[in-house]
N, C-alpha and C positions, 0 to 999 in steps of 0.2 A: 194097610195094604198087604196084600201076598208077598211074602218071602218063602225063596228056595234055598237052605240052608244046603252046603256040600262038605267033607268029612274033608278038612286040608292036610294034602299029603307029601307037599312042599313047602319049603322056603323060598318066598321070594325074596326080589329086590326091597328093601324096604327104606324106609324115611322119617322111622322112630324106632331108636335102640333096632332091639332084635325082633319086632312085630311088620308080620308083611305089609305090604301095599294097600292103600286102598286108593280104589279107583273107580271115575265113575265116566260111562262112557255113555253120551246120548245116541240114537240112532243104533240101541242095540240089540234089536227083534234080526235086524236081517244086514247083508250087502256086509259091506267094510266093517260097520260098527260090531255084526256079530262074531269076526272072526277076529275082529282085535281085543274082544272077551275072554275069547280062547284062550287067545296067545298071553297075553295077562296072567291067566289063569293057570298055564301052565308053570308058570312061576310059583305060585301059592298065593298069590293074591286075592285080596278081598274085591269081588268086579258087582260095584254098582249096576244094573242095567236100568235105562232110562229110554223110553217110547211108546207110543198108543197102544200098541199091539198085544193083547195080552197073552195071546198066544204062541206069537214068537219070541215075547220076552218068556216064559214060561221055560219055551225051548231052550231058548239060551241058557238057561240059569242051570237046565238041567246038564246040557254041556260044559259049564263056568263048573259044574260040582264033577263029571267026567275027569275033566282035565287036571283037578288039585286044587281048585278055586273055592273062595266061599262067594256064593252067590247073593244078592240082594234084587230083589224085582219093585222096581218103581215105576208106573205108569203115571205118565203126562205127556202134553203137548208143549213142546219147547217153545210154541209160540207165546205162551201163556208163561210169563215171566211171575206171575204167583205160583203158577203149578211149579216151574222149575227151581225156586226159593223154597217152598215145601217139600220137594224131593230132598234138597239138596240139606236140609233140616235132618228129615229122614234119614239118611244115607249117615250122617255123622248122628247122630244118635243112637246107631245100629252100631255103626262100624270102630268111627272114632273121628278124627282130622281128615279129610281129604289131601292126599297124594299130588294126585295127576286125576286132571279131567279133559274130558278127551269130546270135544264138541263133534261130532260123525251124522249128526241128523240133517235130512233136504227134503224136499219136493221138487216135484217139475212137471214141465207142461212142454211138448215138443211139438210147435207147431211152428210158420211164420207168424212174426209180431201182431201182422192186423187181423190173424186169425185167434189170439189170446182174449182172452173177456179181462176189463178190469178186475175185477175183482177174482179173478185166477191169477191174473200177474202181483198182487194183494198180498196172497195167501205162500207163494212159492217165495216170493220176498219176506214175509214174516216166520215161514218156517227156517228157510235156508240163510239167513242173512239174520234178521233178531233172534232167532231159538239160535245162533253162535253169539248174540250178544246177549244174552240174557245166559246162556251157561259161562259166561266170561262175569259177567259181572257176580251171580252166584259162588264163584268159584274163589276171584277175588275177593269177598265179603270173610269171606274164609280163610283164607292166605296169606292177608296183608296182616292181618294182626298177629298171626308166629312167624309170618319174615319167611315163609316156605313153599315150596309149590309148585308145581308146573302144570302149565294150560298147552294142548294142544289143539290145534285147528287143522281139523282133515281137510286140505284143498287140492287145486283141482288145479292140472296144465291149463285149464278156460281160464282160469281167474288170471293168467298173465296172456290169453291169446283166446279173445272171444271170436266162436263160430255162429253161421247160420240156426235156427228152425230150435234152438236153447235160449231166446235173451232172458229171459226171467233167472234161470241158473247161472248165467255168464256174468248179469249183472249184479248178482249177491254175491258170488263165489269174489269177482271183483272189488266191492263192498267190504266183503269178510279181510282182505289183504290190507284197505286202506286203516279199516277201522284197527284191524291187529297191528299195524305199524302205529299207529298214533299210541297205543295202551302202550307197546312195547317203549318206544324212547319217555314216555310218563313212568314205568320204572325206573328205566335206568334214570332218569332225572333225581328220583329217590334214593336210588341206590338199593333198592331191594332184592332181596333174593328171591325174590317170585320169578318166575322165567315165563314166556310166552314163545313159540314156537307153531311153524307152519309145515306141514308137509301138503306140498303139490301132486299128486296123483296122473299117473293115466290111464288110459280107457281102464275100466276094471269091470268083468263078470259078475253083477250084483241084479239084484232081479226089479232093478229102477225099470229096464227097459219091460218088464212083463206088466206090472204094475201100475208106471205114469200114466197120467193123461197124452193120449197125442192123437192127434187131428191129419198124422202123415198118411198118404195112400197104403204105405207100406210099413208093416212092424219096423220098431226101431232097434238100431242098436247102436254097441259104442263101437267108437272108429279107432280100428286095427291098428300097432298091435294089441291085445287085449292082455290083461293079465287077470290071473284068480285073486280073490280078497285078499288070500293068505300073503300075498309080495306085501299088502298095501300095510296089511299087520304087522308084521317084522319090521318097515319102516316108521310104524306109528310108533313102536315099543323102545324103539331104538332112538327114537325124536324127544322121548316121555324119558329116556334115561340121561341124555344130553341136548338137556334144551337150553341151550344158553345160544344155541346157534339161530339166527333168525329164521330159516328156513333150511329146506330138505328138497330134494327134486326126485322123484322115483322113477327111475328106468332111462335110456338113451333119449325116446323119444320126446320128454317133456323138456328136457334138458333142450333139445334141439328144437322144440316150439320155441322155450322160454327166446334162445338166441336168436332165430326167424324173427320174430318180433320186435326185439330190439335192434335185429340190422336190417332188415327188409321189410317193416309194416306194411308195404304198400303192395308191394310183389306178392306177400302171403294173399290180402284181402283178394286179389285177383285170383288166386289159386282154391281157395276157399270157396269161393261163391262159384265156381265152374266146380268143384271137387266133391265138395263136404254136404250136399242135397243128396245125392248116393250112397255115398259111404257111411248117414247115418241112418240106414234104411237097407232092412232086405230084401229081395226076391219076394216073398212071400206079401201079398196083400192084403191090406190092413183093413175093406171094408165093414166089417160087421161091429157093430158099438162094443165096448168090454167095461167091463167097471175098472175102476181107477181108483187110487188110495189117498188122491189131493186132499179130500174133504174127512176122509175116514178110511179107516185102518182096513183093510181087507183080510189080515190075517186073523185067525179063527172064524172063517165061514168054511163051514162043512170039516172045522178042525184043521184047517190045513196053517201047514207051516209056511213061509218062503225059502227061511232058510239063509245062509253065505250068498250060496252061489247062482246065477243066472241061466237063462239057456246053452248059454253059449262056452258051455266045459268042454269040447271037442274044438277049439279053436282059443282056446285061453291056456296062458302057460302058469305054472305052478311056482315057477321060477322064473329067474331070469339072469343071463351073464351079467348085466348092470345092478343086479340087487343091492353091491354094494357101494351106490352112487350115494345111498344117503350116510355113510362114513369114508368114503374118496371122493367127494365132487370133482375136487381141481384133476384130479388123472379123467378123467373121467370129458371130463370138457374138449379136450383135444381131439377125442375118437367123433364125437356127434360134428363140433364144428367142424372137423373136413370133409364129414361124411354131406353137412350140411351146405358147404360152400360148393362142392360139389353139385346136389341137388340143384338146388338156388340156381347155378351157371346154367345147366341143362334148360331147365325150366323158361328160365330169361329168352335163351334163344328160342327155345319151343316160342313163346308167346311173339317172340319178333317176327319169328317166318311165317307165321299166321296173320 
């Protein structure tokens, strides 16, 4: 298979003697996965890229060499737990032991439930839910026998607080927490040093909304506030250097889903299903068909990249005051919960006077 070799011009973090990182990130053509290649890479790290696309992994590898990285291009379908056991061969054959692997690959389908086909609800469950378990168990295969390692799973504020016109995503992302909590207390029963870790995400700028399937009247998108890849990277890099913790929550708002949920389920669904048909949806109308990446990779037709980032850079932050929720959570909790008990009261009332 194609390898992007890149001239390493740093030292990274590393987890043998004085030889950088390696790491291997699935879903790394585009969205979250490409830029947490970067950010790796800026380190001096060796960044596996794993995805259909051969053209955005291409890109990427050529930016993993940009930034001080050495790059490796592996194409597969993570649904295919042979392809992802052969990469992952690959990748330590090339490189040496794996690191950190960093699970970032999904599908989706944005429609209401009885507008899904089975076999689309299928496919976005076997990408985004088995291609995170089939790079866990690859990863594992690997890890358990040097006693070393860390697994990350890119998730999502959904996976603790499922919305409208997503269930295929809401119910993997879902999936992906139960199954990673069950692995997670199966080490520690061993006492191994393998670590497994979750970072929860919110809305983020990645070009899932150009690219998905969706059956909405109106183009979709993700519901406000939005952030660029780059937040979600920093958090991922930072989850892969201390993962001993079960989880991560990135930015205010997830943090104040997570709590909505666990103090008011009932109150949110109400809120949601009048809310959230809007907000994940623009102005702009969606009638005309467009291709879609469910089934196959759209990137390299007519050469085109995707790229990090989505439409919506003029409305996505690059930052954020809360960036560093995933190293303060408990400071952190106090500002969403008032901001949250607050909302929640409004709200309450709002729905009694009606």
């Amino acid at each position: 298979m194609a390898r992007r070799q890149g001239r390493q011009r740093h030292q990274g973090h590393h987890g043998r003697g004085s030889a950088p990182q390696t790491v291997v990130i699935t879903g790394a053509s585009a969205g979250v996965g490409r830029a947490t290649a970067r950010a790796f890479a800026a380190r001096g790290a060796r960044v596996a890229l794993i995805a259909r696309g051969r053209a955005g992994l291409e890109a990427a590898a050529r930016e993993v060499a940009e930034a001080g990285g050495t790059p490796l291009v592996v194409p597969a379908d993570v649904s295919d737990h042979t392809q992802v056991d052969a990469a992952a061969d690959e990748v330590e054959a090339a490189f040496g032991p794996v690191d950190v692997w960093v699970n970032a690959a999904f599908a989706t389908v944005f429609a209401p439930f009885e507008e899904i086909r089975p076999e689309e609800f299928r496919r976005v469950t076997e990408v985004t839910y088995l291609g995170y378990v089939h790079g866990t168990r690859a990863a594992l295969a690997r890890m358990l026998p040097r006693d070393s390692g860390a697994i990350v799973q890119v998730g999502s504020a959904l996976a603790e607080r499922a919305i409208p016109l997503q269930s295929p995503y809401c119910g993997a992302k879902h999936a992906i927490q139960g199954f990673t909590s069950a692995v997670r207390t199966e080490l520690l029963h061993r006492g191994s040093r393998v670590h497994i870790t979750v970072v929860q995400l919110p809305a983020v700028n990645t070009p899932q909304f150009s690219w998905g399937l969706s059956r909405l009247p109106r183009r979709p998108q993700p519901v406000p506030p939005i952030y660029q890849p780059e937040v979600a990277a920093r958090a991922i890099v930072h989850a892969a250097d201390h993962p001993g913790r079960r989880e991560y929550c990135v930015g205010a708002a997830t943090l104040a889903t997570v709590l909505a949920n666990r103090v008011v389920p009932g109150l949110l669904d109400r809120y949601l299903a009048r809310t959230a048909y809007d907000s994940q949806q623009t102005s702009e109308a969606d009638t005309t068909p467009r291709r879609h990446n469910l089934w196959h990779p759209l990137d390299g037709e007519d050469g085109r990249d995707f790229g990090a980032h989505g439409r919506f850079d003029d409305r996505s932050h690059p930052r954020s005051p809360e960036a560093w929720t995933a190293r303060r959570p408990r400071v952190l909790w106090a500002g969403p919960a008032a901001a949250l008990a607050a909302t929640l009261l409004y709200r309450r009332k709002a729905v009694r006077r009606r």
